[in-house]
C-alpha positions as CSV (number, residue, x, y, z in Angstrom):
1,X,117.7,194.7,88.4
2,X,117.7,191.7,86.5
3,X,116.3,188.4,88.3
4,X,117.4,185.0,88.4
5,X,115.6,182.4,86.3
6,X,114.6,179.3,88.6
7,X,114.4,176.2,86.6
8,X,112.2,173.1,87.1
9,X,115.6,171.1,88.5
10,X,116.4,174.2,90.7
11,X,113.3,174.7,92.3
12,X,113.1,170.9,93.1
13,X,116.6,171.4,94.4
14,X,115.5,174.6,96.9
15,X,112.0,173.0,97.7
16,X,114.8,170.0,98.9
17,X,117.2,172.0,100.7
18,X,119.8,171.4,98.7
19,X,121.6,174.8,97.2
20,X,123.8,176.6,99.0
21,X,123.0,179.4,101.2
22,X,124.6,181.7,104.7
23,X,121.4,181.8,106.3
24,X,120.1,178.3,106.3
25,X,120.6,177.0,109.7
26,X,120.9,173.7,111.6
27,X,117.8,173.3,111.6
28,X,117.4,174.3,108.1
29,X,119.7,171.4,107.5
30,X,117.5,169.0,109.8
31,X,114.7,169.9,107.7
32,X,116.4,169.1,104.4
33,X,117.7,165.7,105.6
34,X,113.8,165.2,106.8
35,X,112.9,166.1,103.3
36,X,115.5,164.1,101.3
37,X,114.8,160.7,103.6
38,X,111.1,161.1,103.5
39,X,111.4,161.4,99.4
40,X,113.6,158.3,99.0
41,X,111.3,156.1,101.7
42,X,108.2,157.0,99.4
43,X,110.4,155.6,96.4
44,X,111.7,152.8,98.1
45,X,108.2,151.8,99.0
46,X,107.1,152.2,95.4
47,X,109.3,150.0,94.0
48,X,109.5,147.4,97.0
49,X,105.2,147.6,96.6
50,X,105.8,147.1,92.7
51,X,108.5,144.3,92.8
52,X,106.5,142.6,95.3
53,X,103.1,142.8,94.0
54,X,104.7,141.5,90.1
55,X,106.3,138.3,91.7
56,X,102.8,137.2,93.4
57,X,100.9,138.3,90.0
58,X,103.2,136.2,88.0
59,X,103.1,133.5,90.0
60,X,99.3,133.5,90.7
61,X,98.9,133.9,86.8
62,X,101.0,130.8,86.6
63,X,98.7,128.6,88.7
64,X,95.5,129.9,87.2
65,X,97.0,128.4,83.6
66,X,98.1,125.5,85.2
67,X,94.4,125.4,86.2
68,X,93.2,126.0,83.3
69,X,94.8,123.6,81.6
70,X,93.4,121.0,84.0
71,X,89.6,122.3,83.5
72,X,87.5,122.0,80.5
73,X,84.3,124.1,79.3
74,X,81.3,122.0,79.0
75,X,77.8,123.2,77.5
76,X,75.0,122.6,80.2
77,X,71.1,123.4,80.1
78,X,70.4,126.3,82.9
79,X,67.3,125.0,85.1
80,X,66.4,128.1,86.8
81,X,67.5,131.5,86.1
82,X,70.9,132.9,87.0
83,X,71.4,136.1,89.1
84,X,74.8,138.1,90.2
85,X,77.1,140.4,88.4
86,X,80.3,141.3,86.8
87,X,83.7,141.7,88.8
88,X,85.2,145.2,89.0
89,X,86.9,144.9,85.7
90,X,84.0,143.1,83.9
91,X,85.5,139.9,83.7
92,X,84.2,137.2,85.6
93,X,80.9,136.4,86.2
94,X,80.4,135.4,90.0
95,X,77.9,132.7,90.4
96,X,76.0,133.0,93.4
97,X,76.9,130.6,95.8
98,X,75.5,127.5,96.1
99,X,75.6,127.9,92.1
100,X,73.1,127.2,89.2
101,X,71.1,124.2,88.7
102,X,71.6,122.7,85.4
103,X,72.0,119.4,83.2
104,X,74.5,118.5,81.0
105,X,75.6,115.5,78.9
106,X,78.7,113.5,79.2
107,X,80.4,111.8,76.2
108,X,78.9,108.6,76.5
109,X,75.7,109.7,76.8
110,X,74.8,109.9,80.4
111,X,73.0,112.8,81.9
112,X,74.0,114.7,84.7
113,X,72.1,116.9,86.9
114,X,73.8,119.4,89.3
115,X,75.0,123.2,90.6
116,X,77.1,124.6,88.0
117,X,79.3,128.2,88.7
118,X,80.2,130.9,86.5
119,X,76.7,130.7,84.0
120,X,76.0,134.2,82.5
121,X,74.2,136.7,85.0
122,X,70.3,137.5,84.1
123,X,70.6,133.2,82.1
124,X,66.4,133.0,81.9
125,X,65.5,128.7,82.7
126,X,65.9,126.5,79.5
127,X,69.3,128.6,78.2
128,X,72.6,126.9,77.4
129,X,75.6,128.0,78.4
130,X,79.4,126.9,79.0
131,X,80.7,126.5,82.3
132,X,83.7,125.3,83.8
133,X,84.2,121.5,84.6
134,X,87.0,118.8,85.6
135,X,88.2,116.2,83.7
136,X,85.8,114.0,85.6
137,X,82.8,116.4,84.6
138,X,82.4,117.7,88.0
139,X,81.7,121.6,88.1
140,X,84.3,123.8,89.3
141,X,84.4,127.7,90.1
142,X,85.7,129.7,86.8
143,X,89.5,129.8,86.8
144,X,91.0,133.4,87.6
145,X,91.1,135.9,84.4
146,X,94.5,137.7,83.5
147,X,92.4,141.0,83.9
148,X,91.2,140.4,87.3
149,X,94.6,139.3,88.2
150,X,95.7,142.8,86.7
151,X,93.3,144.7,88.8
152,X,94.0,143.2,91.9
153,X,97.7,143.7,91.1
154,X,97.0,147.2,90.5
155,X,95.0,147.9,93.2
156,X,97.6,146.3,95.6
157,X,100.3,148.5,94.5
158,X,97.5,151.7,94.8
159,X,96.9,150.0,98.6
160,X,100.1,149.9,99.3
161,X,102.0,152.8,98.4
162,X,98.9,154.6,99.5
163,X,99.3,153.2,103.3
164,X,102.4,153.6,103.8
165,X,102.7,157.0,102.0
166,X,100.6,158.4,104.3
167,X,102.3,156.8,107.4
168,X,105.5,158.4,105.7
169,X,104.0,161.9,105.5
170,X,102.6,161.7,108.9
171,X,105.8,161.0,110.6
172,X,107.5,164.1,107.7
173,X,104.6,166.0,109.2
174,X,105.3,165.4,113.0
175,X,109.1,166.2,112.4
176,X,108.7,169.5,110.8
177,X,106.1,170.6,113.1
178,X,109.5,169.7,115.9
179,X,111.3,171.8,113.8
180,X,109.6,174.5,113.3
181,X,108.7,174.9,116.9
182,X,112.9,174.5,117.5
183,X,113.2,176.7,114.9
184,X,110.6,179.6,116.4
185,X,112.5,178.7,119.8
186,X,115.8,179.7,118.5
187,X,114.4,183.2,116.7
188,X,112.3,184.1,119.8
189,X,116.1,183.3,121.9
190,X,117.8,185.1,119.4
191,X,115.4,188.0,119.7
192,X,115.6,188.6,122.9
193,X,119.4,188.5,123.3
194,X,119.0,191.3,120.4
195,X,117.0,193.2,122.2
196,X,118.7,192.8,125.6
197,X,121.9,193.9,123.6
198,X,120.1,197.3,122.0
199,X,118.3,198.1,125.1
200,X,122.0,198.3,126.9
201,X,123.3,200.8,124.4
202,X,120.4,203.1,125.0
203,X,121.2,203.1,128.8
């Protein structure tokens, strides 16, 4: 006897509920509507998390150029050495807080002497670098990077859709567990009435 091919789309389909058939039940039909509601929440969540998450990147990315644009990088003289080390997507370099002691000059000349932020890690005592000042030469913390913008974008979305993924397969879980204990009910009833019924034809 020849058998039916299942394709991809029609085994998504039965794995759903959704083809046709005499024996599926009410509760088979519970279970589907569990099924199909628990598939769009997850994709409603995606795309809510996504949407959500690309408004506050674009708009922090917006105020770390408008930052930008009001900070300048000016080259300094590293008095002691630097310590610390790279963000998760190698990016930034954190400066230990309360910073770096270092001097720098200002364009007319005058010294300065203070705690600068965002020198390389591992800087030995006596090395130049660029850090990032005000318009008034005062040090500042390093602007946010695009990339580390990215990553924390990312890993929002990951964080979200993660969360509530699982909250939304916990509650799928707790409502087919109902069902299938409704659904053993029902057989077990059924069962018995059978049997009750063949047991009065033998008498």
């Amino acid at each position: 006897m020849r058998q039916p091919k299942y394709t991809t789309g029609l085994r998504v389909l039965r794995s759903l509920g959704l083809t046709r058939s005499p024996l599926r039940r009410r509760v088979d039909r519970l279970e589907r509507t569990l099924r199909i509601f628990s598939a769009l929440a997850v994709l409603a969540v995606s795309v809510i998390s996504f949407l959500v998450v690309l408004g506050t990147y674009h708009r922090s990315l917006d105020a770390a150029m408008v930052e930008r644009s009001q900070l300048q990088q000016v080259p300094v003289v590293l008095l002691s050495r630097t310590t610390g080390g790279h963000t998760a997507v190698d990016s930034v370099s954190p400066a230990p807080a309360p910073g770096v002691p270092a001097t720098w000059t200002l364009p007319d000349g005058t010294m300065r002497t203070g705690n600068v932020y965002g020198a390389p890690p591992g800087a030995g005592e006596g090395a130049s670098a660029e850090v990032w000042m005000d318009l008034d030469y005062t040090p500042v913390r390093p602007p946010a990077e695009p990339a580390d913008l990215r990553f924390r974008a990312g890993a929002t979305v990951i964080g979200c859709v993660s969360m509530f993924g699982l909250m939304i397969w916990g509650l799928y879980q707790w409502g087919s567990t109902r069902l299938d204990e409704r659904r053993d009910a029902d057989w077990t009833r059924e069962w018995l009435l059978f049997e009750r019924q063949w047991r009065d034809r033998l008498h």
